[in-house]
mmCIF file of the N, C-alpha and C atoms, coordinates in Angstrom:
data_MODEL
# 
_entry.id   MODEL 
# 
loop_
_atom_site.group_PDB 
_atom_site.id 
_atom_site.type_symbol 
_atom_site.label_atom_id 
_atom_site.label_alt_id 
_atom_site.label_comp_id 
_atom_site.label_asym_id 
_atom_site.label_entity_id 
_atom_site.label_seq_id 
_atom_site.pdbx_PDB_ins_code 
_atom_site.Cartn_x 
_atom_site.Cartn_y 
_atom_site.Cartn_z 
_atom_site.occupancy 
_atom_site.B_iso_or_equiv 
_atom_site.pdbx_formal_charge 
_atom_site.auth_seq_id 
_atom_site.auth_comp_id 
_atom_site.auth_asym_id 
_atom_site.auth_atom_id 
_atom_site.pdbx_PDB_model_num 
ATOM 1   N N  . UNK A 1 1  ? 0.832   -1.186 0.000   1.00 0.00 ? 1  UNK A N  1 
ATOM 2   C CA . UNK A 1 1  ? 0.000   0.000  0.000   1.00 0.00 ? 1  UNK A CA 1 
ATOM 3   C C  . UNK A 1 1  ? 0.872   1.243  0.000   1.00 0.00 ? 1  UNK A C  1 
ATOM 4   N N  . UNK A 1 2  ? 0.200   2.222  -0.804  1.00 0.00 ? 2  UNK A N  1 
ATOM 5   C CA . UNK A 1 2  ? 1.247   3.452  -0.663  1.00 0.00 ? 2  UNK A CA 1 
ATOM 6   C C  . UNK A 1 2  ? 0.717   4.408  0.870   1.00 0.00 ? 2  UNK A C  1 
ATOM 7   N N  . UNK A 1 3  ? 1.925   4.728  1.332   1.00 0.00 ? 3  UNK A N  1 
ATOM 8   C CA . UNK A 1 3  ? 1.714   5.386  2.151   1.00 0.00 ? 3  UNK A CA 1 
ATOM 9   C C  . UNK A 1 3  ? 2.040   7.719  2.067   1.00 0.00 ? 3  UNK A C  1 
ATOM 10  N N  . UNK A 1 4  ? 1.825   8.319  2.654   1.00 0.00 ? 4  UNK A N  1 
ATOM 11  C CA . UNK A 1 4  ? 1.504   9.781  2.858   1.00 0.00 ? 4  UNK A CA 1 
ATOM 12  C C  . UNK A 1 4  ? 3.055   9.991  2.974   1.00 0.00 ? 4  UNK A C  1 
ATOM 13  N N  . UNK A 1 5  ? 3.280   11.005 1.377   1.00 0.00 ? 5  UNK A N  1 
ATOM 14  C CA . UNK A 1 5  ? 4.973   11.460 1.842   1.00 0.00 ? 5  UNK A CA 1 
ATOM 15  C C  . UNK A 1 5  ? 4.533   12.369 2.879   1.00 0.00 ? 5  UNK A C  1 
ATOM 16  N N  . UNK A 1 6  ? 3.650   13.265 3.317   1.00 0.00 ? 6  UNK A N  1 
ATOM 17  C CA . UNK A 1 6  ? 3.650   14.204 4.322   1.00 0.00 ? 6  UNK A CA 1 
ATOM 18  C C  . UNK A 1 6  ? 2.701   14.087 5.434   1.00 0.00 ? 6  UNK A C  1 
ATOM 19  N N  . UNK A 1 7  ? 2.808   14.209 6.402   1.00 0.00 ? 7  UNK A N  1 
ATOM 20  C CA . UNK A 1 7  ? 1.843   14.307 7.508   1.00 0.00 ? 7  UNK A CA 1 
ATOM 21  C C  . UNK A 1 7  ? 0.634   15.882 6.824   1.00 0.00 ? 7  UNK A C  1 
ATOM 22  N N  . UNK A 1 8  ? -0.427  14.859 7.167   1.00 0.00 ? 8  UNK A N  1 
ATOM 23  C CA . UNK A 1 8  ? -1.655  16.382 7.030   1.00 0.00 ? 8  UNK A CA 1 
ATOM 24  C C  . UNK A 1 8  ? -1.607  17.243 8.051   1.00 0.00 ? 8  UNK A C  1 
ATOM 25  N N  . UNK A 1 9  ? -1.761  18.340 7.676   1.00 0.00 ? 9  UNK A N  1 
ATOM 26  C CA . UNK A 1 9  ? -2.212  19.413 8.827   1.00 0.00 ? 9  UNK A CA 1 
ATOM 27  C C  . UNK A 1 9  ? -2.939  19.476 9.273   1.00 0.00 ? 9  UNK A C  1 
ATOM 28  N N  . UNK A 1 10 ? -3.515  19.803 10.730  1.00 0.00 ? 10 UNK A N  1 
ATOM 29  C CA . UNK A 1 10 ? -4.907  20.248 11.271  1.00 0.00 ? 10 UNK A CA 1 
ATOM 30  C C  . UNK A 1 10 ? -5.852  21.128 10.519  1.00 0.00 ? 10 UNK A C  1 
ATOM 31  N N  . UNK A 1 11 ? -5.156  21.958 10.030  1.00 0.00 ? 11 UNK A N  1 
ATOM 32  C CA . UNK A 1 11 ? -6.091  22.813 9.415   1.00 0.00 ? 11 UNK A CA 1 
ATOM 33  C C  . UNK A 1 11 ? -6.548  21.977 8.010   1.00 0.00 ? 11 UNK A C  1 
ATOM 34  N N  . UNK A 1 12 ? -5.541  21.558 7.240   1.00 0.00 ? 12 UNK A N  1 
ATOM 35  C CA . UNK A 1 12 ? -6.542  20.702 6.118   1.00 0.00 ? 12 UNK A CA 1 
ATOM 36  C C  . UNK A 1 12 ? -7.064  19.578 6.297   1.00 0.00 ? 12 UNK A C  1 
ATOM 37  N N  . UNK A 1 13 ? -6.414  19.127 7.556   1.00 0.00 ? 13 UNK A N  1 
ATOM 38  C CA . UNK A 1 13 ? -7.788  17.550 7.796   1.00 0.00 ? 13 UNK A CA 1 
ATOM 39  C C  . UNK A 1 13 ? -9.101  18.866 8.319   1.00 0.00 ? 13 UNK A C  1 
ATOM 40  N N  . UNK A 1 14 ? -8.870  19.440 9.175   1.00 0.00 ? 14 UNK A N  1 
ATOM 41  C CA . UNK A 1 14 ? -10.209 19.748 9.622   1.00 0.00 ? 14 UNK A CA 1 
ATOM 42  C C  . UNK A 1 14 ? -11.121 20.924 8.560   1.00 0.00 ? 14 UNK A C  1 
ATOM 43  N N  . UNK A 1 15 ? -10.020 21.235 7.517   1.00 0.00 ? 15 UNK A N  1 
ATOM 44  C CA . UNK A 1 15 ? -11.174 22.096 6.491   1.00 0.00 ? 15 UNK A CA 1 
ATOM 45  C C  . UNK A 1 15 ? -11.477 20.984 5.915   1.00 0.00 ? 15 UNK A C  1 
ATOM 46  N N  . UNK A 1 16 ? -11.405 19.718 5.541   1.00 0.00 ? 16 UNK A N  1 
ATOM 47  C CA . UNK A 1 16 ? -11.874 18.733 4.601   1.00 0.00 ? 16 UNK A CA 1 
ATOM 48  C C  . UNK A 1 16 ? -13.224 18.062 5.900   1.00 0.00 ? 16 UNK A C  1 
ATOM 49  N N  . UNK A 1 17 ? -13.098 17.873 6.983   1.00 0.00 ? 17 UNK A N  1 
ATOM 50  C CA . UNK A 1 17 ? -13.752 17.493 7.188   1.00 0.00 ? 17 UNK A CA 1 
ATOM 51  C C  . UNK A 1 17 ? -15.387 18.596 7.898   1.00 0.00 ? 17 UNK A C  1 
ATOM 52  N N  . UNK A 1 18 ? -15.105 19.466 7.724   1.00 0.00 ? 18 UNK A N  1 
ATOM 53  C CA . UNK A 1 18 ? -16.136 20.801 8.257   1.00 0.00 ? 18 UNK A CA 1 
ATOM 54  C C  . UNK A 1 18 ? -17.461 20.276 7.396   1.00 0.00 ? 18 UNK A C  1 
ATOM 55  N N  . UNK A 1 19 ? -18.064 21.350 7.680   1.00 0.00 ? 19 UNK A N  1 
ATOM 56  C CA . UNK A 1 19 ? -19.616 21.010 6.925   1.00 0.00 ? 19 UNK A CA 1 
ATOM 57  C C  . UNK A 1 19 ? -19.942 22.490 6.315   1.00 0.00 ? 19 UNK A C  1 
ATOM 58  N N  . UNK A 1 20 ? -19.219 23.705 6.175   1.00 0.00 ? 20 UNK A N  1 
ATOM 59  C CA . UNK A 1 20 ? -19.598 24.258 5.073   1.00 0.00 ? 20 UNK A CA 1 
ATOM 60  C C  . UNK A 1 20 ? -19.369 24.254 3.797   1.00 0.00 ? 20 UNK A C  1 
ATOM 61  N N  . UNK A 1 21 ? -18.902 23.299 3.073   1.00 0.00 ? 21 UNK A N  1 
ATOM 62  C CA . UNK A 1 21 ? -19.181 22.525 1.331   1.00 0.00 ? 21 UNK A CA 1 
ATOM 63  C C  . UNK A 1 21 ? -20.957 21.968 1.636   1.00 0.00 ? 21 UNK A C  1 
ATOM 64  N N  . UNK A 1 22 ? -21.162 21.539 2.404   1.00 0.00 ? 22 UNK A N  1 
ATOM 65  C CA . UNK A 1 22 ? -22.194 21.063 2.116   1.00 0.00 ? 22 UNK A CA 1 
ATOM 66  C C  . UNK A 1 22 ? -23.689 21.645 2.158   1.00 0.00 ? 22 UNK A C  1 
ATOM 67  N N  . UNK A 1 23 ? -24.508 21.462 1.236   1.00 0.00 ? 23 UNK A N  1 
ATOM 68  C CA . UNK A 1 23 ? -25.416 21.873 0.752   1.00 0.00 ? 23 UNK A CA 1 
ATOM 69  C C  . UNK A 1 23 ? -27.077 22.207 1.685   1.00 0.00 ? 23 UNK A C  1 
ATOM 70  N N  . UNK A 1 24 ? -27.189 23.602 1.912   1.00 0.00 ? 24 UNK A N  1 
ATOM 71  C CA . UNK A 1 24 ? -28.429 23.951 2.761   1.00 0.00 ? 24 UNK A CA 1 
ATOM 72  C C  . UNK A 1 24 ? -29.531 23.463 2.496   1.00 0.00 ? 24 UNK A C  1 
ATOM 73  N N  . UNK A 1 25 ? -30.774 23.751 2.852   1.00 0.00 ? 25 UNK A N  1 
ATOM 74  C CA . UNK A 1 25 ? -31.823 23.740 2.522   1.00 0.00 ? 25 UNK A CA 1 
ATOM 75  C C  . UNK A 1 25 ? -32.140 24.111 1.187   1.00 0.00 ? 25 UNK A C  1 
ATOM 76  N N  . UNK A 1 26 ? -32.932 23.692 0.165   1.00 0.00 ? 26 UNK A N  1 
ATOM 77  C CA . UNK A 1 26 ? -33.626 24.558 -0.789  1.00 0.00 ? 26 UNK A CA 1 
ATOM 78  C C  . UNK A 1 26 ? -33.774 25.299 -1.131  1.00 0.00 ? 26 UNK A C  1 
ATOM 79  N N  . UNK A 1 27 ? -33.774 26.616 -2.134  1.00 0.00 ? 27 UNK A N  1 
ATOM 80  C CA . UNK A 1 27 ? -34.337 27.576 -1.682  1.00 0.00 ? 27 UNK A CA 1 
ATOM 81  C C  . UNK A 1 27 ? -36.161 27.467 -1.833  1.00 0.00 ? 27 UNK A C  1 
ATOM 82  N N  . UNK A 1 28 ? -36.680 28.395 -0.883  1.00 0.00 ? 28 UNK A N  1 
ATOM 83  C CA . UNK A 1 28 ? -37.862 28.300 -0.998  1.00 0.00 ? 28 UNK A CA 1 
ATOM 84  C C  . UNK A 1 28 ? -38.678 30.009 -1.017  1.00 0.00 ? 28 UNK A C  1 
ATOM 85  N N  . UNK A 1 29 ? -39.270 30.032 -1.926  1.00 0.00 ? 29 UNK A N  1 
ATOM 86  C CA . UNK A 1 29 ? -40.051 31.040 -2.848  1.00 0.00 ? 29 UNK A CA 1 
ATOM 87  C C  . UNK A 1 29 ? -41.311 31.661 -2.816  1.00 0.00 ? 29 UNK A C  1 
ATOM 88  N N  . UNK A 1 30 ? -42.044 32.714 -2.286  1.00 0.00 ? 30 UNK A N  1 
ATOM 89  C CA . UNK A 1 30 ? -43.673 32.454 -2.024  1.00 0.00 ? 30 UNK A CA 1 
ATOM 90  C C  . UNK A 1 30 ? -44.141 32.752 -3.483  1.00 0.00 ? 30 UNK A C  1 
ATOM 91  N N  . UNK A 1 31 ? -45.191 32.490 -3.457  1.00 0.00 ? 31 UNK A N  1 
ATOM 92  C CA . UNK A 1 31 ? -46.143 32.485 -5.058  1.00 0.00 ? 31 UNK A CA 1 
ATOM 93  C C  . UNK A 1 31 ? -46.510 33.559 -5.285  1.00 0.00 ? 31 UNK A C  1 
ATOM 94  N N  . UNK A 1 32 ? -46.323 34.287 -5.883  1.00 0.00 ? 32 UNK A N  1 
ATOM 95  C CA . UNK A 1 32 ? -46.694 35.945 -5.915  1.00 0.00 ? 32 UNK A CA 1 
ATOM 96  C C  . UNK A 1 32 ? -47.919 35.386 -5.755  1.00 0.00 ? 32 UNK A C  1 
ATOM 97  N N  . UNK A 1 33 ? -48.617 35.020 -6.367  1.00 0.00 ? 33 UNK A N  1 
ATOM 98  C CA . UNK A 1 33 ? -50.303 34.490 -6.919  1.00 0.00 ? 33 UNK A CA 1 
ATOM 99  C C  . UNK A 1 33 ? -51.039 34.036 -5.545  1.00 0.00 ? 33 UNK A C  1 
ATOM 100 N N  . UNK A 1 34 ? -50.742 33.157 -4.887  1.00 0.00 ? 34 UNK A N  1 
ATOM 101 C CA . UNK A 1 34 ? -51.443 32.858 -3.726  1.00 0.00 ? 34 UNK A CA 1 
ATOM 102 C C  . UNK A 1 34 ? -50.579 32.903 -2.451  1.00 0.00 ? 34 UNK A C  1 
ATOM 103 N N  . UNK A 1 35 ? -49.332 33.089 -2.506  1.00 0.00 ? 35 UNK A N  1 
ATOM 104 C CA . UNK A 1 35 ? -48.814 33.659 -1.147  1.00 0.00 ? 35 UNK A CA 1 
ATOM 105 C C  . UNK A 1 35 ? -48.246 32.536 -0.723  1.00 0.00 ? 35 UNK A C  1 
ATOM 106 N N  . UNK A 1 36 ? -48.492 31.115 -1.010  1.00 0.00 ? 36 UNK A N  1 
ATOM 107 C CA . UNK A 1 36 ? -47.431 29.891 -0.181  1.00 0.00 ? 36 UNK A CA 1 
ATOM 108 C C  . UNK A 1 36 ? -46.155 29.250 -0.774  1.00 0.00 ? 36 UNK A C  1 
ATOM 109 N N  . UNK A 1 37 ? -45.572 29.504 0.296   1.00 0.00 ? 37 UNK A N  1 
ATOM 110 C CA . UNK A 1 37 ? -44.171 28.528 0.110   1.00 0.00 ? 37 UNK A CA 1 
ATOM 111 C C  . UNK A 1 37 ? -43.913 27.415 -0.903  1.00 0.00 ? 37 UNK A C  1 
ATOM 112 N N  . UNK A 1 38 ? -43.032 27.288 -1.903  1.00 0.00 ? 38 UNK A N  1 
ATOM 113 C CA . UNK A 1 38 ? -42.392 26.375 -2.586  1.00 0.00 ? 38 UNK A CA 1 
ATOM 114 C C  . UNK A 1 38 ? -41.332 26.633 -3.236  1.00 0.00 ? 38 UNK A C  1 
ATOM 115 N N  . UNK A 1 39 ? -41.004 25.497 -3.777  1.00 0.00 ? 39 UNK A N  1 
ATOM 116 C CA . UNK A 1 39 ? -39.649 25.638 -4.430  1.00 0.00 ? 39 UNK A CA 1 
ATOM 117 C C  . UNK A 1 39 ? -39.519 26.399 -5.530  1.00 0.00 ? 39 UNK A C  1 
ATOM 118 N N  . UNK A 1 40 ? -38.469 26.979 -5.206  1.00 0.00 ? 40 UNK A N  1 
ATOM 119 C CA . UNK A 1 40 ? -38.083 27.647 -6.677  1.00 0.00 ? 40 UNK A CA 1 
ATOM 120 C C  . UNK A 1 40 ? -38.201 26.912 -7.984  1.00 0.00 ? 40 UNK A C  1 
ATOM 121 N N  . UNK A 1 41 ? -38.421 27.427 -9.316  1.00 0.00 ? 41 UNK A N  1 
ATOM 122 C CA . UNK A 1 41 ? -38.734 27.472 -10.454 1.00 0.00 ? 41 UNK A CA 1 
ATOM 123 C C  . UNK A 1 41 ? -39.146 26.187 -10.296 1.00 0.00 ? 41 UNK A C  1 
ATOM 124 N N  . UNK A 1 42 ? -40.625 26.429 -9.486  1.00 0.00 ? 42 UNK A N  1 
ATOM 125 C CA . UNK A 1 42 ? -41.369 24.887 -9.643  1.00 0.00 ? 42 UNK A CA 1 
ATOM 126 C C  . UNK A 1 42 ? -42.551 25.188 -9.801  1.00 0.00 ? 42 UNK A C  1 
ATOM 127 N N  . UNK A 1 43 ? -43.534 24.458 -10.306 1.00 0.00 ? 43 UNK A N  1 
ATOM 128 C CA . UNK A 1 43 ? -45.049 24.849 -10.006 1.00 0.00 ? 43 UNK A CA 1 
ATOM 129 C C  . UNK A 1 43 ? -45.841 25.142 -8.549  1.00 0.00 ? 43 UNK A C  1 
ATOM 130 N N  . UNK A 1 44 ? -46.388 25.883 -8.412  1.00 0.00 ? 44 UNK A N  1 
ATOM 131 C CA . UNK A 1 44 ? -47.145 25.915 -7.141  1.00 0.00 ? 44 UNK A CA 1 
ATOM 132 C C  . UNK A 1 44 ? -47.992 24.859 -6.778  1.00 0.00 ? 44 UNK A C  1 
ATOM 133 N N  . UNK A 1 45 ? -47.962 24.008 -6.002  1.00 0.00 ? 45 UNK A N  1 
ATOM 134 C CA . UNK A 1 45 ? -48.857 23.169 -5.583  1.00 0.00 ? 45 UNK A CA 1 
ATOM 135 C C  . UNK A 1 45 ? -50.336 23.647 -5.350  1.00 0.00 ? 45 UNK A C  1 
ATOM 136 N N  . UNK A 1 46 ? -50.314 24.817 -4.804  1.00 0.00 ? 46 UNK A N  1 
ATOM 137 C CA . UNK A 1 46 ? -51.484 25.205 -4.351  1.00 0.00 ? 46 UNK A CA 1 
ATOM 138 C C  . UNK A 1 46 ? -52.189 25.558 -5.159  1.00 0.00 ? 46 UNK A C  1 
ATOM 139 N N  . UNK A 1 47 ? -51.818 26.609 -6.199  1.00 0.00 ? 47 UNK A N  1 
ATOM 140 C CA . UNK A 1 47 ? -52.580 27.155 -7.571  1.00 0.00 ? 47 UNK A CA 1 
ATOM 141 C C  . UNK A 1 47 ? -52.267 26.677 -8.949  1.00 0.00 ? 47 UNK A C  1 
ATOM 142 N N  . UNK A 1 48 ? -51.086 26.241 -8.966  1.00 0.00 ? 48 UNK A N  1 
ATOM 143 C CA . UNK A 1 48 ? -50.384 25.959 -9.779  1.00 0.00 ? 48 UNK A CA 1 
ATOM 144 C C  . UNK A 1 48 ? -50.152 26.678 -11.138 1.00 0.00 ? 48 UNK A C  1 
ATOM 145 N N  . UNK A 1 49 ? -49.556 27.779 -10.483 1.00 0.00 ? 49 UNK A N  1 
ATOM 146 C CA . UNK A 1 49 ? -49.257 29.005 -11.674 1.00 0.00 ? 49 UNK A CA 1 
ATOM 147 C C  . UNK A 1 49 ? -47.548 28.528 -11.741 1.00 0.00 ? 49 UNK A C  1 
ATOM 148 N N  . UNK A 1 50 ? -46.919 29.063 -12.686 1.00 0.00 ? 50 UNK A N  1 
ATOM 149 C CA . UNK A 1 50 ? -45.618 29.050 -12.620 1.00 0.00 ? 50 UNK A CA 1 
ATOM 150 C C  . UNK A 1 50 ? -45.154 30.180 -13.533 1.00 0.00 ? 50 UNK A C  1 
ATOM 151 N N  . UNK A 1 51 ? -44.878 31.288 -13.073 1.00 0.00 ? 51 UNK A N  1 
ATOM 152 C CA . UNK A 1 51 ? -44.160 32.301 -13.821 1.00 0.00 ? 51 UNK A CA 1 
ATOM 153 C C  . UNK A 1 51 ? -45.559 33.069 -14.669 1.00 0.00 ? 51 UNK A C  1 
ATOM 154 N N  . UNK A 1 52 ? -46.502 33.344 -13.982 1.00 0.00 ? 52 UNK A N  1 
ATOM 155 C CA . UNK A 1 52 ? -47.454 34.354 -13.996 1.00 0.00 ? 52 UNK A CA 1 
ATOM 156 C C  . UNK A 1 52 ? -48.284 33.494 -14.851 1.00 0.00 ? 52 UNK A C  1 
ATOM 157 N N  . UNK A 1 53 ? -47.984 31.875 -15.288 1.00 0.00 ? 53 UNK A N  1 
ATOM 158 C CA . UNK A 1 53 ? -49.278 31.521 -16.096 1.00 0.00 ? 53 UNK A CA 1 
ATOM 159 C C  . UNK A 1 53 ? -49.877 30.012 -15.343 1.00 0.00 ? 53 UNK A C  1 
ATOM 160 N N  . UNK A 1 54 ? -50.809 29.481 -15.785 1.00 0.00 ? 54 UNK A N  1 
ATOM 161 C CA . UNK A 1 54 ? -51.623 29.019 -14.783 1.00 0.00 ? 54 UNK A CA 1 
ATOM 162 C C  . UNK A 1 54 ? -51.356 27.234 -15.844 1.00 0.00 ? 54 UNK A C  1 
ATOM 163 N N  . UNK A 1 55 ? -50.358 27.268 -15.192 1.00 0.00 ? 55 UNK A N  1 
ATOM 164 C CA . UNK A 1 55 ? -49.805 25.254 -15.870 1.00 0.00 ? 55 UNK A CA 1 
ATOM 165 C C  . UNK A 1 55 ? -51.019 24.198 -15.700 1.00 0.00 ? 55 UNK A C  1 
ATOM 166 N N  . UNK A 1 56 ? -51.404 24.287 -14.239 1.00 0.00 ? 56 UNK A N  1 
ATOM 167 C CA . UNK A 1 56 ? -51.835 23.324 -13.457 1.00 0.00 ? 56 UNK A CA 1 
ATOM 168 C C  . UNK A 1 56 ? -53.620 23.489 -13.322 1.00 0.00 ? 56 UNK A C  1 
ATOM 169 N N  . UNK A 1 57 ? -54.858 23.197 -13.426 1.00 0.00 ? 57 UNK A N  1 
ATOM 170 C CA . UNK A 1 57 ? -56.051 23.798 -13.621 1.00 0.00 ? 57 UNK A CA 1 
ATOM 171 C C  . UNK A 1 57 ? -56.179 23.173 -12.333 1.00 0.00 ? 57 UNK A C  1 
ATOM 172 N N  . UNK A 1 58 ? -56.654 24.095 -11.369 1.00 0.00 ? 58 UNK A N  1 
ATOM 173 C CA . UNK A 1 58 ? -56.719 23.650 -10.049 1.00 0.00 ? 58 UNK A CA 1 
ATOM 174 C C  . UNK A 1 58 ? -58.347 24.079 -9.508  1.00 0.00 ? 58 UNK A C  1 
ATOM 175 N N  . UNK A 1 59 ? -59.240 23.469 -9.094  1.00 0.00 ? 59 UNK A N  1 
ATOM 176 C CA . UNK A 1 59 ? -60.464 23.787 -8.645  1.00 0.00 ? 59 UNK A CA 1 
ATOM 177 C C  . UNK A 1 59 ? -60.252 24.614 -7.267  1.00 0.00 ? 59 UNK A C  1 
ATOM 178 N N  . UNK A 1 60 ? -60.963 25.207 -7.252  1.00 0.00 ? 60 UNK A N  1 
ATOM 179 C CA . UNK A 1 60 ? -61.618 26.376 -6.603  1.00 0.00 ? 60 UNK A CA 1 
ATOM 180 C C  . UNK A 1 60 ? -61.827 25.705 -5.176  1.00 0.00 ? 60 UNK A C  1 
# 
């Protein structure tokens, strides 16, 4: 097995092992149209408009 010509440093074992690379929450978007939470450039569940037009025919 090959072994490490150099000993790692603290600082690059512990920047490799940190947790800011890793990825937040979602972003999440309100519907101009009805006001609830979802994902970005997605359809609205609730009304289902997406980008001022109405994708989804949703009853009343």
């Amino acid at each position: 097995m090959a072994e490490p010509k150099r000993k790692t440093s603290k600082a690059r074992r512990d920047k490799r092992r940190s947790n800011v690379w890793k990825l937040d929450l979602p972003g999440m978007s309100k519907c101009p149209k009805c006001g609830e939470y979802n994902l970005s450039h997605r359809v609205c569940r609730e009304c289902g408009n997406y980008n001022g037009k109405e994708i989804i025919k949703k009853e009343a």
